[in-house]
C-alpha positions as CSV (number, residue, x, y, z in Angstrom):
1,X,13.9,6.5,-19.0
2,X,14.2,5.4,-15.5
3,X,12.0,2.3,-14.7
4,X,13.7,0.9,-11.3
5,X,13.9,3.1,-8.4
6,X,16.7,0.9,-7.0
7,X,18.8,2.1,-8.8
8,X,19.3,5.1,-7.0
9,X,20.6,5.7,-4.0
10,X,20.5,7.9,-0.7
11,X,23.3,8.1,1.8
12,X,22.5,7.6,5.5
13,X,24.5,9.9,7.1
14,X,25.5,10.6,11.0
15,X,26.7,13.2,12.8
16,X,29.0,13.0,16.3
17,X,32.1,13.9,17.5
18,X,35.3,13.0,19.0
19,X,34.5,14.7,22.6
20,X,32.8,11.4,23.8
21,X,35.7,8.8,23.0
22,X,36.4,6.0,20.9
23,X,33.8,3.6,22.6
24,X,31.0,5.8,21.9
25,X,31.9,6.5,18.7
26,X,31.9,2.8,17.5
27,X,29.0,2.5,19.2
28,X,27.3,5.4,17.3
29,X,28.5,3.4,13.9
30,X,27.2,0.2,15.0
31,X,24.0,1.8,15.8
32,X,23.8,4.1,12.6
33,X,24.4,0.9,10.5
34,X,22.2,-0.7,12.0
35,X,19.3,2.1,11.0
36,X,20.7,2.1,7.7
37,X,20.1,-1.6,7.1
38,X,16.3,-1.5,8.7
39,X,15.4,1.2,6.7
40,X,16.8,-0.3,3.5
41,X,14.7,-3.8,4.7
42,X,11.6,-1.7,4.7
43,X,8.8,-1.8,1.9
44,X,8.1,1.6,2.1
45,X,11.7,3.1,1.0
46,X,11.6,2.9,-2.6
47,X,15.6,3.3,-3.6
48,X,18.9,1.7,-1.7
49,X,19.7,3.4,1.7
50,X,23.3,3.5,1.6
51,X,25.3,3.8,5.0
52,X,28.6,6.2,5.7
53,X,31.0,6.3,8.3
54,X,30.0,8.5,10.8
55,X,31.1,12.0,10.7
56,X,33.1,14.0,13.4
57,X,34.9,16.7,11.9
58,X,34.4,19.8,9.4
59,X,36.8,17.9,6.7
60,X,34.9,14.7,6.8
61,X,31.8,16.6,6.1
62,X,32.6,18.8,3.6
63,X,34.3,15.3,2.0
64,X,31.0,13.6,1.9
65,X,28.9,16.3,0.7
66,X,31.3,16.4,-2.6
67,X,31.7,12.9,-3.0
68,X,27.9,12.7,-2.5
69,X,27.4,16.1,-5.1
70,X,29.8,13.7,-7.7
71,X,28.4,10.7,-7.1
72,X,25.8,9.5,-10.1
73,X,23.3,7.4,-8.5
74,X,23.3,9.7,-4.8
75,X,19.7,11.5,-4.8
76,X,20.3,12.9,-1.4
77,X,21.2,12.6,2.2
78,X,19.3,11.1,5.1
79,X,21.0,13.4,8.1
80,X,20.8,11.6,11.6
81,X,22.7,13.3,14.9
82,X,23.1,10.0,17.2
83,X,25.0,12.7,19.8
84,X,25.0,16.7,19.5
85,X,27.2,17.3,16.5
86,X,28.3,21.2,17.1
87,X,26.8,22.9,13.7
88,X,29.7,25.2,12.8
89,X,30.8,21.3,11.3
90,X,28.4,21.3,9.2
91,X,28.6,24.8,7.5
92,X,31.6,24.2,5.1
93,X,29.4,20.9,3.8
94,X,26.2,21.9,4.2
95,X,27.2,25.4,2.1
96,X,28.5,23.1,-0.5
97,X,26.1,20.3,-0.9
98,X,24.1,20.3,-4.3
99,X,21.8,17.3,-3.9
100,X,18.8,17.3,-1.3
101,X,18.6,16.0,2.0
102,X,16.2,15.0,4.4
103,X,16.6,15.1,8.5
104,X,15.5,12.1,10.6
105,X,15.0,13.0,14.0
106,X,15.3,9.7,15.6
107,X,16.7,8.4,17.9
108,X,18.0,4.4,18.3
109,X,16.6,3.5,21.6
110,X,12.8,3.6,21.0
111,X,11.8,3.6,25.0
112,X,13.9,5.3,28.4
113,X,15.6,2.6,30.4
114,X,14.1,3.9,33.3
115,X,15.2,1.7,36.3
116,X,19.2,1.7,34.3
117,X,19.7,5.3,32.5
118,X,22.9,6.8,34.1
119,X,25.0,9.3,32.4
120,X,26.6,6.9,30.2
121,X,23.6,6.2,28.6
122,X,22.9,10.0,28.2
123,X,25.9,10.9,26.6
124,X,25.6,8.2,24.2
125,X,21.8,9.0,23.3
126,X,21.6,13.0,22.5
127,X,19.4,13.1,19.0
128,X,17.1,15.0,21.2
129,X,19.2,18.3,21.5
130,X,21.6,16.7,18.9
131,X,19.3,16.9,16.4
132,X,18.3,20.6,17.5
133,X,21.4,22.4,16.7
134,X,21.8,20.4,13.5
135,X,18.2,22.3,12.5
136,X,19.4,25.5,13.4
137,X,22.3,25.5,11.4
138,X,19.8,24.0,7.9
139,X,17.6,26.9,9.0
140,X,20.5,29.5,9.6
141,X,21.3,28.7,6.4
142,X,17.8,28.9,5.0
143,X,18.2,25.2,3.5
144,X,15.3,23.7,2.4
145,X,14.3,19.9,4.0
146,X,12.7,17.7,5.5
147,X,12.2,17.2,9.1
148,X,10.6,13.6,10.0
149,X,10.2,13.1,13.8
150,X,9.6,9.5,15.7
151,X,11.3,6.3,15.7
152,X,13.4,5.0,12.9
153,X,11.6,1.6,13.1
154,X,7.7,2.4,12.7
155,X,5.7,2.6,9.7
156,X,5.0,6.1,9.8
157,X,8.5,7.3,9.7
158,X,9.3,4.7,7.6
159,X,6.6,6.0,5.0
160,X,7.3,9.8,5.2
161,X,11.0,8.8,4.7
162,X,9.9,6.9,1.1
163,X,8.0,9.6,0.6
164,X,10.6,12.6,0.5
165,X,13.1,10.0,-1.2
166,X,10.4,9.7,-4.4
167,X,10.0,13.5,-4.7
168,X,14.2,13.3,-3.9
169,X,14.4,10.6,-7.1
170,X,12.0,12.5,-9.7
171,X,14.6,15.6,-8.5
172,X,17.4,13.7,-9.5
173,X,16.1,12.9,-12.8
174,X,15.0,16.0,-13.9
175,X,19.0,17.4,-13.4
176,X,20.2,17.4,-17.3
177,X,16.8,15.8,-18.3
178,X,15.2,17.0,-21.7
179,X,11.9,18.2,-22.8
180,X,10.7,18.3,-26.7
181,X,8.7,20.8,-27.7
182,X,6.6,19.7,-31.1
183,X,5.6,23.2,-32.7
184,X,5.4,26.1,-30.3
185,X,2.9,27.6,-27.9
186,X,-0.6,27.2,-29.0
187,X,-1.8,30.5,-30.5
188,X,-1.9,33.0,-27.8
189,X,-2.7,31.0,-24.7
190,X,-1.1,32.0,-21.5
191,X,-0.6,29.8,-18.8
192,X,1.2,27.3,-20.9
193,X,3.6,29.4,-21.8
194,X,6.9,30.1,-19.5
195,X,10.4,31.5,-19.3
196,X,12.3,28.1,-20.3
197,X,15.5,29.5,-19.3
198,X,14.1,30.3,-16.0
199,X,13.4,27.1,-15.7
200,X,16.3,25.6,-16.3
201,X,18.3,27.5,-13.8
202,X,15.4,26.3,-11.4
203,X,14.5,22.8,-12.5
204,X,17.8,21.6,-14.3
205,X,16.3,20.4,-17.2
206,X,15.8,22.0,-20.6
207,X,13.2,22.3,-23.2
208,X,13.9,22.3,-26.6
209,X,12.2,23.7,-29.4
210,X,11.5,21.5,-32.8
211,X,9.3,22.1,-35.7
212,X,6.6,19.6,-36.5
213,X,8.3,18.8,-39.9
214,X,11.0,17.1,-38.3
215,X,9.1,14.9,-36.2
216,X,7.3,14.3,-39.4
217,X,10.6,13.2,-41.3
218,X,11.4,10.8,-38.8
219,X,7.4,9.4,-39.0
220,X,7.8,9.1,-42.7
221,X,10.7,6.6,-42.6
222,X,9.1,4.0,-40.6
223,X,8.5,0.8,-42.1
224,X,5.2,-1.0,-43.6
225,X,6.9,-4.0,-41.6
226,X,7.3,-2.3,-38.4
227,X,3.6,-0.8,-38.5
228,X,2.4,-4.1,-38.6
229,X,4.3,-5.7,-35.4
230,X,2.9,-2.8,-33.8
231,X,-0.6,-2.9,-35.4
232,X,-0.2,-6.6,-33.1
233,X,0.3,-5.4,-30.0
234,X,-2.6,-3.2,-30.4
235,X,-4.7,-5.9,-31.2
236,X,-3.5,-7.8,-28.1
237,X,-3.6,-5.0,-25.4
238,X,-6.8,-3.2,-26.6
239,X,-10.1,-3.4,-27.5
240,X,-10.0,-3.3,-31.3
241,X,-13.5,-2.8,-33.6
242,X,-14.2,-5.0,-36.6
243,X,-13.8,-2.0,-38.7
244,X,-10.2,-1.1,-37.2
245,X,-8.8,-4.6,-38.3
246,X,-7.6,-5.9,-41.6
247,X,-10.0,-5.1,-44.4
248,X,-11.7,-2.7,-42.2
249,X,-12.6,1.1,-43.5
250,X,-11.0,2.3,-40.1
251,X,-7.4,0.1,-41.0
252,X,-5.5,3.0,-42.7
253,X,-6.0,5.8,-40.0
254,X,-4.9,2.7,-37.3
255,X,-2.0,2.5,-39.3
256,X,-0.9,6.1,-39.5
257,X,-1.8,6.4,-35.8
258,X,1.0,3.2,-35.8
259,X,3.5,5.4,-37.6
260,X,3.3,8.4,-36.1
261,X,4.1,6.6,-32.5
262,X,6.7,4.6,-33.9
263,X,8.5,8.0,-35.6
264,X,7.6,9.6,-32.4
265,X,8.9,7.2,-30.0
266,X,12.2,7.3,-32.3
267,X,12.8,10.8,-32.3
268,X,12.2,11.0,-28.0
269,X,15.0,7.8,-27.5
270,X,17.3,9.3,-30.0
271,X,17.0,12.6,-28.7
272,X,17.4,11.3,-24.7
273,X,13.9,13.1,-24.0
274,X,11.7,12.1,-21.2
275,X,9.0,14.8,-21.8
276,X,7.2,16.1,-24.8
277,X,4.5,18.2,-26.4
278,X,2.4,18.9,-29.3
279,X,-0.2,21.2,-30.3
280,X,-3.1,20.6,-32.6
281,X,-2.6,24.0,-33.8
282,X,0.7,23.1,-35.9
283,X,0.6,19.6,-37.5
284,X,2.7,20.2,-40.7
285,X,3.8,17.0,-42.7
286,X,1.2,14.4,-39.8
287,X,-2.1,13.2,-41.2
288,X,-3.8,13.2,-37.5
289,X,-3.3,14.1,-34.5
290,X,-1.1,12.0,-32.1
291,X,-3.7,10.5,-29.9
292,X,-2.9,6.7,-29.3
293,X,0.9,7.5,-29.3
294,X,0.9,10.1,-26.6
295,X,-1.3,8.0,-24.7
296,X,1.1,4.9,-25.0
297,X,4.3,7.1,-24.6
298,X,2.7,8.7,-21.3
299,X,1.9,4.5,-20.4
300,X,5.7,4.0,-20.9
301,X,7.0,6.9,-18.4
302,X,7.2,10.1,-20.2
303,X,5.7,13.3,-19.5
304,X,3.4,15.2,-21.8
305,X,1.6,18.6,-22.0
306,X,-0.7,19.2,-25.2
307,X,-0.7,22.3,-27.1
308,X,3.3,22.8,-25.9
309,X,2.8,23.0,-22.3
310,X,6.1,22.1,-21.2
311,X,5.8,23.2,-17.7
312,X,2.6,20.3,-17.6
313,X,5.0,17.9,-19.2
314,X,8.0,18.4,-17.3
315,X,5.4,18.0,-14.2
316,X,4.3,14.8,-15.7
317,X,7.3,13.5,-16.2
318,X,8.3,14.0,-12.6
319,X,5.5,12.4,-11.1
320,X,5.9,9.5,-13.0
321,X,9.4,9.1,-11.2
322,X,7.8,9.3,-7.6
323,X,4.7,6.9,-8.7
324,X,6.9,4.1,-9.7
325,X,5.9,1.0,-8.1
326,X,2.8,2.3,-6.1
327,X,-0.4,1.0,-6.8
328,X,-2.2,3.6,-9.4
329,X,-1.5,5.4,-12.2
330,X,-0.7,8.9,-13.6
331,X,-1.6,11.0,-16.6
332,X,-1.8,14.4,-18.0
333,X,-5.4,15.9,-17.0
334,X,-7.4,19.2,-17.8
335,X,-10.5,20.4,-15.9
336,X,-13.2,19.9,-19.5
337,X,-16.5,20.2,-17.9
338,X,-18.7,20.8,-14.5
339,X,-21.6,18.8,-13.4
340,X,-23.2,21.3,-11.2
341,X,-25.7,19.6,-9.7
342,X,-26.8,21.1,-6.5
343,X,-26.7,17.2,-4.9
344,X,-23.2,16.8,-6.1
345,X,-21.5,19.0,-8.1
346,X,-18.3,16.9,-9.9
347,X,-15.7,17.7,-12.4
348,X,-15.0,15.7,-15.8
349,X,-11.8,15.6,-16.7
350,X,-10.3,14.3,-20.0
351,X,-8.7,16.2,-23.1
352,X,-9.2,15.9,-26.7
353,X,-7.5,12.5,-26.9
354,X,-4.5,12.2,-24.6
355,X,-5.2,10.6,-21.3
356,X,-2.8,7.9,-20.2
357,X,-4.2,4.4,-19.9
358,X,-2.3,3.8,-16.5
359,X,-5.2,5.5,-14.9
360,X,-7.8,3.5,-16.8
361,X,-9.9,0.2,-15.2
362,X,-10.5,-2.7,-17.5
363,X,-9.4,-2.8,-21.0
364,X,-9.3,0.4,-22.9
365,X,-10.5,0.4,-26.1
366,X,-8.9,1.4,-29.5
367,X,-11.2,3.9,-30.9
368,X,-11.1,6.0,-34.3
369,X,-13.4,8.9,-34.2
370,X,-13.4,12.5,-35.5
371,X,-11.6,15.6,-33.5
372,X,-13.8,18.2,-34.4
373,X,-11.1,20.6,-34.7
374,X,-7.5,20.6,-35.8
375,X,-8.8,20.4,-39.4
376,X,-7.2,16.8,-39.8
377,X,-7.7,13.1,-40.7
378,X,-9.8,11.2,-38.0
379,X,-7.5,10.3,-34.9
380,X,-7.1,6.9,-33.2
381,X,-7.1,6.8,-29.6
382,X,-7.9,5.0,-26.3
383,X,-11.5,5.1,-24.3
384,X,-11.6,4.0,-20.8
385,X,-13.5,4.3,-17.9
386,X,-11.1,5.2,-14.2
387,X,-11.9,3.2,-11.3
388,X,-13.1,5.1,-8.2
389,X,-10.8,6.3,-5.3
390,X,-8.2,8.8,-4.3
391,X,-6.2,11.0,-6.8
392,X,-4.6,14.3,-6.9
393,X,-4.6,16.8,-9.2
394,X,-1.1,19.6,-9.8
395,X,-0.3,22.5,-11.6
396,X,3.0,24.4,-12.0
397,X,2.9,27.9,-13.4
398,X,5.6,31.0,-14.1
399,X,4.1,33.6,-11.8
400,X,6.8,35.8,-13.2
401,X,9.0,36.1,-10.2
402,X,9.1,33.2,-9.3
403,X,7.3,29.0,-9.9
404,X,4.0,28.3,-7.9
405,X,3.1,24.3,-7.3
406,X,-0.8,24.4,-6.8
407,X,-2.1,20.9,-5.7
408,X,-5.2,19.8,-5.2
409,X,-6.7,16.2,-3.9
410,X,-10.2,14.6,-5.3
411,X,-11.7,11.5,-5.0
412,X,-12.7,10.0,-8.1
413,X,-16.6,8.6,-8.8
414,X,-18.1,7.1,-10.6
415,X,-20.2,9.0,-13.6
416,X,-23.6,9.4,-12.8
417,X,-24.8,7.7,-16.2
418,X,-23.1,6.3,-18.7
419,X,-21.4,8.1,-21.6
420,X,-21.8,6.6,-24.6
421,X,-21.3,9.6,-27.0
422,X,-18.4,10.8,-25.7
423,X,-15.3,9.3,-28.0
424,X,-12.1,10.0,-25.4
425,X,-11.0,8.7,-21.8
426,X,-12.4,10.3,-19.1
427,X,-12.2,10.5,-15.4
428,X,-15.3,12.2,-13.1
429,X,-14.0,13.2,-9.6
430,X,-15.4,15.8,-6.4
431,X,-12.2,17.8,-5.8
432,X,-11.6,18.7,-1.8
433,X,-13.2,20.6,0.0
434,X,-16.0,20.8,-2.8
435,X,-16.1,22.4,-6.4
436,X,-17.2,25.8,-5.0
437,X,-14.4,26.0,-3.1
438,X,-11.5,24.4,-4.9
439,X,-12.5,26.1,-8.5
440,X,-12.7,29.4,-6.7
441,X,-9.0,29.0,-5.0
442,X,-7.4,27.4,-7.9
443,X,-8.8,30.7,-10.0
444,X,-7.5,32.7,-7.7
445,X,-4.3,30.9,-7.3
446,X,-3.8,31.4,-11.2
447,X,-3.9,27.1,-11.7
448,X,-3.8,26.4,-15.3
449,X,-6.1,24.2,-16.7
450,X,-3.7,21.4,-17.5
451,X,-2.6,19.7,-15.2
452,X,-0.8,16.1,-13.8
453,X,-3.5,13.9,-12.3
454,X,-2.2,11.2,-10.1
455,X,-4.2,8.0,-8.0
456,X,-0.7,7.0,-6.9
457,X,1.0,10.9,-6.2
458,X,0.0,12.0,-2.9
459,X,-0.1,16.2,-1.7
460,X,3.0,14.8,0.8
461,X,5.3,13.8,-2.4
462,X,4.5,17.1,-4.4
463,X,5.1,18.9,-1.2
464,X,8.6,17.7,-0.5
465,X,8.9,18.0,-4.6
466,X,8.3,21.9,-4.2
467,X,10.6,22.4,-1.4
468,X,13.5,20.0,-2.8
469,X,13.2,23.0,-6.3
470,X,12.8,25.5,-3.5
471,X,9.2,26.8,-5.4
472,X,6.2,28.1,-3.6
473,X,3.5,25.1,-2.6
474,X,-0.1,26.1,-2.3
475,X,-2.9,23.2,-1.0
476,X,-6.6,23.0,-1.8
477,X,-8.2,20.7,0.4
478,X,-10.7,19.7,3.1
479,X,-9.3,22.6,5.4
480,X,-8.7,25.2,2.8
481,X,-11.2,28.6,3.1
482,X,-11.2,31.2,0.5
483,X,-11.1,34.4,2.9
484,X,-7.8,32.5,4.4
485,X,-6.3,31.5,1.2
486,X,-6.8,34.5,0.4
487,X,-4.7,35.8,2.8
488,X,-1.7,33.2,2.2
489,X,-1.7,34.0,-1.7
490,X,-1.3,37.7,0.2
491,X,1.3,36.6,2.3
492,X,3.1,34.3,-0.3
493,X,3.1,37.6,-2.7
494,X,4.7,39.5,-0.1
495,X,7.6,36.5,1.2
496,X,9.2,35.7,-2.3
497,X,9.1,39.5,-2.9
498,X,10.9,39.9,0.2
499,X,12.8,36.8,0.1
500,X,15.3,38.5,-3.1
501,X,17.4,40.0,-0.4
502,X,17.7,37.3,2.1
């Protein structure tokens, strides 16, 4: 389970050529080092910018782009043309280049010299043109990336660069990752469902099929001993009621919520999953739902989709990896209810139990309550409130021919009253550019109802996300209009049909 982001690594990589002499050319490595070493300074790049010699023939190329393919820790490439670097170098690497990379059009002077510039100068400072025939050659080769424009040392591109390198990490971990499926799909639900292989040849991870009995083996063998260290941190971290503690009629079902995450969490780190689901439809051999466990699993980094959503979990999962170390959490979501109030019409979001306390404000409380449906014991599970601000919500669905990202942002409110009746975690937000117009679009987009919410996961990380797997993106926000988006579902329909023979 990846916790550190610095632990990976992206290669800052510059392209040049011998035409201009050996002078330049050291130059253009001081210069490129130099880049490398600000951008790896800077608060907003989340993993460790690594520089390489600069590059200025075909064989050196193609030589990076497998060492960098080979290399374990190497999410991508940062691409930077300090002179014009003639594109026919590149093909032989660029053709063979598995991992991601991103193209910063800078350049290292930030300002013309005006009273001194001579053709020295100009020689040595051609990212301008440079850096055009290294994009014609990533688009000749219809290559997915990147492009961020301005100098190397401000904020912005600083930002936009951290950005692309968290969508470029939670790539790099999906490659090989694994995905549990407890039980199967949930009776004859659609959207949830998916071609797994399909996946896998697009995503690089796989999903794997297990029936609730053998999670339920492994829950059976934990220990009274073990329950009880766990019951502890409960008591510490949580909110616990007088009738959930020792002696209290609501002990026994905090106890078999304790053993189910501790047989849960067993089976996942055993296995080497970062992903899971279950389904309330299947629960063979487990007393009650998992509620608490999910919720604490999710708080620990892995992914989850209920009722064996993988594609939800696997989405999860990845947003995690770009959230790490911002400020905010992320969880799985579904769209439950509509407050349609013509002075503010809101969404509530929440799910039967398993909302991920990352998102929540204050302390959550530890909370035994009946389901309703699943036809089992009551489940324990975490209520909490979610502080107000910005968030985004994302779905990924099998469209058949092809995977569709649909993202939308929302700002989260506060609820209008308080809920005191209502027994699971919950988040009220106003998606963009109102409900009208978002529910309408995401309907028409074919969004599922499940989905990965995010107050740390911006539209920008999930864009560069889709276009790193090289999957359709679709945004709902303040500029969308139905008769246009319309139009681009239209459109979209008509490209990835099209796009087979390219």
């Amino acid at each position: 389970m990846l916790k550190d982001l610095k632990t990976l690594e992206a290669w800052f990589v510059t392209g040049s050529q011998h035409l201009y002499g050996e002078a330049t050319l050291k130059q253009v490595n001081h210069d490129s080092r130099e880049i490398a070493a600000a951008l790896d300074r800077s608060s907003e790049i989340p993993v460790k910018i690594v520089f390489k010699p600069v590059l200025t023939t075909p064989e050196a190329i193609l030589a990076i782009c497998r060492e960098a393919n080979n290399a374990e820790n190497c999410i991508g490439l940062i691409t930077w043309m300090h002179t014009f670097s003639p594109a026919g170098m590149w093909i032989g690497g660029l053709k063979s280049l598995s991992k991601p990379f991103m193209h910063l059009h800078t350049q290292f002077n930030r300002d013309i010299p005006w009273d001194s510039i001579d053709m020295d100068f100009m020689n040595l400072n051609q990212s301008a043109h440079g850096g055009r025939e290294f994009g014609f050659i990533g688009s000749r080769l219809r290559i997915e990336r990147k492009v961020v424009v301005g100098h190397w040392s401000t904020v912005e591109v600083q930002r936009k660069t951290g950005v692309w390198l968290r969508a470029a990490a939670a790539w790099h971990d999906w490659q090989g990752g694994k995905v549990a499926r407890f039980g199967d799909n949930m009776r004859e639900v659609a959207v949830t469902e998916g071609n797994k292989i399909s996946a896998q040849i697009q995503f690089g991870y796989s999903v794997s099929g297990y029936g609730v009995g053998d999670l339920a083996a492994r829950v059976n063998e934990v220990s009274d001993s073990e329950i009880h260290d766990l019951i502890q941190l409960y008591e510490a971290d949580y909110q616990v009621p007088s009738e959930a503690k020792e002696g209290g009629s609501l002990r026994d079902s905090l106890k078999e919520a304790a053993r189910i995450e501790m047989g849960m969490r067993s089976f996942l780190e055993e296995g080497g999953f970062f992903a899971f689901t279950t389904t309330f439809e299947d629960l063979h051999g487990l007393k009650q739902l998992p509620g608490l466990a999910v919720q604490r699993l999710m708080a620990d980094g892995y992914g989850f989709g209920a009722e064996g959503d993988w594609k939800t979990a696997a989405l999860v999962w990845a947003m995690k990896v770009m959230a790490l170390g911002l400020e905010g959490g992320t969880s799985f979501m579904e769209d439950y209810t509509y407050h349609l109030h013509p002075d503010g019409m809101k969404v509530l979001g929440a799910h039967m139990l398993e909302v991920c306390p990352s998102i929540s404000t204050g302390k959550a409380g530890l909370e035994v309550h009946p389901l309703g449906i699943g036809g089992k014991a009551d489940p324990a599970r975490l209520v909490f409130e979610v502080a107000s601000g910005p968030g985004v919500n994302a779905s990924l669905m099998d469209m058949g021919n092809r995977f569709r990202m649909l993202v939308n942002p929302c700002e989260v409110v506060p609820a209008d009253a308080p809920l005191p009746n209502l027994p699971v975690a919950r988040v009220v937000w106003q998606p963009a550019p109102n409900l009208e117009v978002a529910a309408g679009a995401w309907i028409l987009a074919g969004g599922a109802h499940h989905t990965g919410f995010s107050m740390a996961v911006t539209a920008e990380h999930l864009e560069d996300f889709s276009e790193i797997a090289g999957i359709e993106y679709l945004l709902i926000d303040d500029n969308t209009v139905i008769s246009s988006f319309k139009k681009e579902l239209r459109w979209n329909d008509l490209y990835y049909h099209l796009a087979k023979g390219i």
